[in-house]
C-alpha positions in Angstrom: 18.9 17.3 3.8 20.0 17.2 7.2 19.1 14.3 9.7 17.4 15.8 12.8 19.4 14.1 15.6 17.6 15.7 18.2 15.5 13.3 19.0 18.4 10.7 19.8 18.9 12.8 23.2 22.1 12.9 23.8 21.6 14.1 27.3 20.2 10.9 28.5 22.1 9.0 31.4 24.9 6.6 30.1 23.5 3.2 29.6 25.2 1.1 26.7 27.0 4.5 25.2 27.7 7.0 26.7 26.4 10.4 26.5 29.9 11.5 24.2 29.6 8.2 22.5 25.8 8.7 20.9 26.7 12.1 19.9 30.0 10.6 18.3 28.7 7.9 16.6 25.4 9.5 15.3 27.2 12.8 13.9 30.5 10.7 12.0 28.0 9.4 9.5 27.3 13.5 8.8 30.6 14.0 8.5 31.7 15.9 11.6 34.9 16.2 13.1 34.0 14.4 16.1 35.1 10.9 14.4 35.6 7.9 16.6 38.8 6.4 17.5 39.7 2.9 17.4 39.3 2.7 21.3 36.0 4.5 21.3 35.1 1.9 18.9 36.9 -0.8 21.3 34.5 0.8 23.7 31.6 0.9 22.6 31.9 -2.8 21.0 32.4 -4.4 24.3 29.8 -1.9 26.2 27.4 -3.5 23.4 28.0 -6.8 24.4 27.8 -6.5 28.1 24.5 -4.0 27.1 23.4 -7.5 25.5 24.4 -9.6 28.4 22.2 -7.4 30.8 19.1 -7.6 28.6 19.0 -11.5 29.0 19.2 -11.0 32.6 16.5 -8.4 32.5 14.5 -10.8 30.2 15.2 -13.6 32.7 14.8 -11.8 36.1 12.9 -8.5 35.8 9.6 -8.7 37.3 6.6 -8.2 35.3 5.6 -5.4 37.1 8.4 -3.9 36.8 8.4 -4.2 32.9 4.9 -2.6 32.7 6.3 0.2 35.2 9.1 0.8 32.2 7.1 0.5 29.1 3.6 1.5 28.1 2.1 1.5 24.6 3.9 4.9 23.8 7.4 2.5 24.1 6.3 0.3 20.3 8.8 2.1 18.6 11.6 2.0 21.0 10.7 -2.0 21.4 11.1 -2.3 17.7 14.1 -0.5 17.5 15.8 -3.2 19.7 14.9 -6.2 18.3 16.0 -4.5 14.8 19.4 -4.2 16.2 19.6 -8.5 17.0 17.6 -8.9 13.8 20.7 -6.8 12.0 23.1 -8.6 14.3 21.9 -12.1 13.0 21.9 -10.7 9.5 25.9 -9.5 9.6 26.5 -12.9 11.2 24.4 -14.8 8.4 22.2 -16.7 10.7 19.3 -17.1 9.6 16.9 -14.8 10.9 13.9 -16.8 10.8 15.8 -19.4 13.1 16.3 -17.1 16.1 13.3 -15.8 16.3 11.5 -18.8 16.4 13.8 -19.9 19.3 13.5 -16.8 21.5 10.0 -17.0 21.1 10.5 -20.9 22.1 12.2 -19.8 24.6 9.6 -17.0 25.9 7.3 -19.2 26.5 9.0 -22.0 27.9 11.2 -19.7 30.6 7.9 -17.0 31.1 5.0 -18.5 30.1 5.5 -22.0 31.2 1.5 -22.0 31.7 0.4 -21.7 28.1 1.1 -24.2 25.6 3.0 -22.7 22.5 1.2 -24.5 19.1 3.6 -25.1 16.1 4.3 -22.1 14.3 7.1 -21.0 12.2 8.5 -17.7 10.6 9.3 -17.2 7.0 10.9 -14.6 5.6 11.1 -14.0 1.4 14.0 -12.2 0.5 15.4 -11.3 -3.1 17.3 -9.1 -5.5 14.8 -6.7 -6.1 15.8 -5.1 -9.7 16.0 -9.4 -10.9 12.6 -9.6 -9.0 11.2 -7.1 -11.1 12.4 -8.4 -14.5 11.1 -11.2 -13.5 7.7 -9.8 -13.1 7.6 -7.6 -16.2 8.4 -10.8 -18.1 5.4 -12.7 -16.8 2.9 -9.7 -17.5 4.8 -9.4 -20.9 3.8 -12.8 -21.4 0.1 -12.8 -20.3 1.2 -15.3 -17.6 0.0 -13.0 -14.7 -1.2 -15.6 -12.2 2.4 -17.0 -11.9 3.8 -13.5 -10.8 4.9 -14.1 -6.7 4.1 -11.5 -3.9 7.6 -10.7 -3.8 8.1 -10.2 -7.3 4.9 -8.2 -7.5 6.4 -5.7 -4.8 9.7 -5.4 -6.1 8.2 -4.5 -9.4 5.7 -1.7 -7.1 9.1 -0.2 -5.8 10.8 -0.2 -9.5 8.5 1.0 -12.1 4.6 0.7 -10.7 3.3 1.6 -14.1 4.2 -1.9 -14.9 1.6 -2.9 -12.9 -1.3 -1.3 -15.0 -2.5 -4.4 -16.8 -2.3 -6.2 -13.4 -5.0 -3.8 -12.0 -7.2 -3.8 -15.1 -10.9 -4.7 -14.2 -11.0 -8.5 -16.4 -15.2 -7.9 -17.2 -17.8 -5.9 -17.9 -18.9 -6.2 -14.1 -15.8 -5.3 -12.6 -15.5 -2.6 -14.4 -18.6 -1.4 -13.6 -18.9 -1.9 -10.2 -15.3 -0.2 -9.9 -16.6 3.1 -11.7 -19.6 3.2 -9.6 -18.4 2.5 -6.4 -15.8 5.3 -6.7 -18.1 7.8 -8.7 -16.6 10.5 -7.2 -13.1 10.4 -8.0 -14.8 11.1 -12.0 -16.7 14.0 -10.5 -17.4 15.1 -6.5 -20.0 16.6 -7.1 -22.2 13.4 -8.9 -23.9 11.0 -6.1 -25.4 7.6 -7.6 -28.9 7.2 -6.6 -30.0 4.4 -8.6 -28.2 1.3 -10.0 -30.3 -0.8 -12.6 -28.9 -4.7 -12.6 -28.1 -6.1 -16.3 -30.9 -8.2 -16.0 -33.6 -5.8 -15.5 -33.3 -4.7 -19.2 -35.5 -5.6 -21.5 -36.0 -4.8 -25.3 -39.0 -2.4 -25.0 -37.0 0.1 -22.6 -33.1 1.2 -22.6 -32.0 1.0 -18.8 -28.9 2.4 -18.0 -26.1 1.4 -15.9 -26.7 3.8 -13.1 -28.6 7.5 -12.3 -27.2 9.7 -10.1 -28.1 13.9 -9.5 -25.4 16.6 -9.9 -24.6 20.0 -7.6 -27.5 21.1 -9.4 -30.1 19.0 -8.6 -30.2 17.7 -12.2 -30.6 14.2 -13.6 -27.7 12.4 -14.3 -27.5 8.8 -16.3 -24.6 6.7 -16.9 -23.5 4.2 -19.1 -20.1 2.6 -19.0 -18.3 0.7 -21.6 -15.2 -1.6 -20.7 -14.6 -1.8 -24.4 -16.8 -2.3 -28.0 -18.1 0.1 -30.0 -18.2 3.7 -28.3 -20.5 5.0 -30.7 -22.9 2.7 -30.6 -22.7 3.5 -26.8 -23.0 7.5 -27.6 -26.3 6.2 -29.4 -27.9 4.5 -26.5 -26.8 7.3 -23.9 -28.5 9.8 -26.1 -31.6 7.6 -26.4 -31.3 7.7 -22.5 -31.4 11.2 -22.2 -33.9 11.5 -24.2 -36.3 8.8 -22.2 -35.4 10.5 -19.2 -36.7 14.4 -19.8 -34.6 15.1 -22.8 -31.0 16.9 -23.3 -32.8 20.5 -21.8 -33.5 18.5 -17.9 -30.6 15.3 -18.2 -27.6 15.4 -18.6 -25.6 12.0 -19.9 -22.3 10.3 -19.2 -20.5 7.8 -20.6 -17.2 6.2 -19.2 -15.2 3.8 -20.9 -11.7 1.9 -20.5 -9.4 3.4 -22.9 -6.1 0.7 -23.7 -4.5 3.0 -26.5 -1.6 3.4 -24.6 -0.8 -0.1 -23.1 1.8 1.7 -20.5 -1.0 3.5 -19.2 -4.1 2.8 -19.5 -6.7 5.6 -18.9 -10.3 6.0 -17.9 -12.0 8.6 -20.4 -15.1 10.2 -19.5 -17.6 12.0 -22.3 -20.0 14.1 -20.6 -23.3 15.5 -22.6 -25.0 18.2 -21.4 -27.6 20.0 -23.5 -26.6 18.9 -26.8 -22.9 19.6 -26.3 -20.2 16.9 -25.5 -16.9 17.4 -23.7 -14.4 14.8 -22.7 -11.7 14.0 -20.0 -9.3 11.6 -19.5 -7.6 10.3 -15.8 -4.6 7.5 -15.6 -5.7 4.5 -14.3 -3.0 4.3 -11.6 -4.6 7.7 -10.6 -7.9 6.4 -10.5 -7.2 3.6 -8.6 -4.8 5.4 -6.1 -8.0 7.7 -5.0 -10.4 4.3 -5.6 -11.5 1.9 -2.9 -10.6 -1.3 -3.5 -13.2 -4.2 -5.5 
């Protein structure tokens, strides 16, 4: 697909490049014939420099009203996109990145904001081959040692293969589990809205409580009861004793959702649905739940 270089505005007055230089040196990397010669390069290297030399006057020099008269909050991205070009500068050069930006912001304060007292602070920045990263990462899951996985590994394993990540994002109890499911109802069914959550410790032995009762597009009774694992059937029973303590299978409908681990490279959330004596059954991917979820 071709880049859209329209936005680089070739038109603009010459500053560092030229208005022939930005065209040039934005179209050679598409492959046009407009390539540039060793002296454009020659050019444009020591334009660059004395561009850089000028912004440390401007820095230095420029009053502050004149900066606000130059930039406003619509200018972020063009601000970035300087300090990425001496952030890549440092990087070609090896010095370490972390090192001059803690001294220009040293030395922002000390030259412009000799008023205000700059506390200790530092910059640290994590960097690391991403596919060993991930190895790394998948070992640790492999190996139920989870809490030793680093945020960097953790990322580079996102990037590489996020269904890795599954057993990572499963809910650890009962009560995480359930509070995930009703908290993001909807992504099971739109149309359901939870009107009614019954704590585990209102239960008692003379009456079945369920997890949760919520009302459907229709007006109708809904109650839920969800399983992170055990015995489904023995769930099925106790949803269909619900049902019936609740109107019976003609007025309530049931559902009951339940972690399913069958496949360990994706685990799944299966809802069974009972309506009138008849059951159906559906099945979503975890990741997908959890990419449409709020977070715990």
């Amino acid at each position: 697909m071709q880049e859209d270089t329209s936005r680089y505005d070739y038109d603009r007055p010459n500053s560092i490049l030229t208005t022939s230089y930005r065209e040039r040196l934005v179209t050679e990397a598409g492959g046009s014939d407009k390539d540039l010669t060793p002296k454009h390069r020659q050019r444009i290297r020591e334009r660059t420099l004395d561009g850089a030399k000028d912004l440390g006057l401007l820095c230095r020099y420029l009053d502050d009203h004149d900066i606000q008269q130059t930039f406003n909050s619509r200018s972020r991205e063009k601000i970035i996109n300087s300090i990425c070009f001496f952030l890549r500068v440092s990087s070609i050069l090896d010095e370490p990145i972390e090192e001059v930006l803690e001294e220009a912001i040293d030395r922002i304060y000390s030259e412009q904001k000799p008023q205000k007292i700059l506390g200790e602070g530092s910059v640290q920045i994590e960097t690391a081959n991403r596919k060993t990263a991930a190895k790394r990462a998948k070992k640790k899951i492999a190996e139920n040692d989870e809490k030793s996985v680093t945020p960097i590994e953790l990322q580079a394993l996102a990037e590489t293969d996020y269904r890795q990540l599954s057993p990572l994002s499963i809910p650890r109890s009962g009560e995480e589990f359930e509070q995930l499911i009703l908290d993001n109802v909807t992504v099971i069914d739109d149309e359901l809205e939870v009107i009614d959550r019954h704590p585990k410790d209102s239960s008692s032995e003379a009456t079945v409580v369920p997890d949760a009762v919520a009302k459907n597009a229709q007006n109708k009774l809904v109650v839920i009861e969800i399983k992170r694992g055990g015995d489904r059937e023995a769930a099925e029973r106790r949803l269909h004793r619900l049902i019936e303590e609740y109107g019976g299978a003609e007025n309530v409908h049931g559902i009951l959702v339940t972690l399913d681990n069958s496949d360990e490279q994706q685990p799944s959330i299966r809802t069974y649905r009972y309506a009138e004596s008849t059951g159906q059954s559906s099945r979503i991917g975890l990741n997908e739940f959890l990419e449409n979820a709020n977070p715990l």
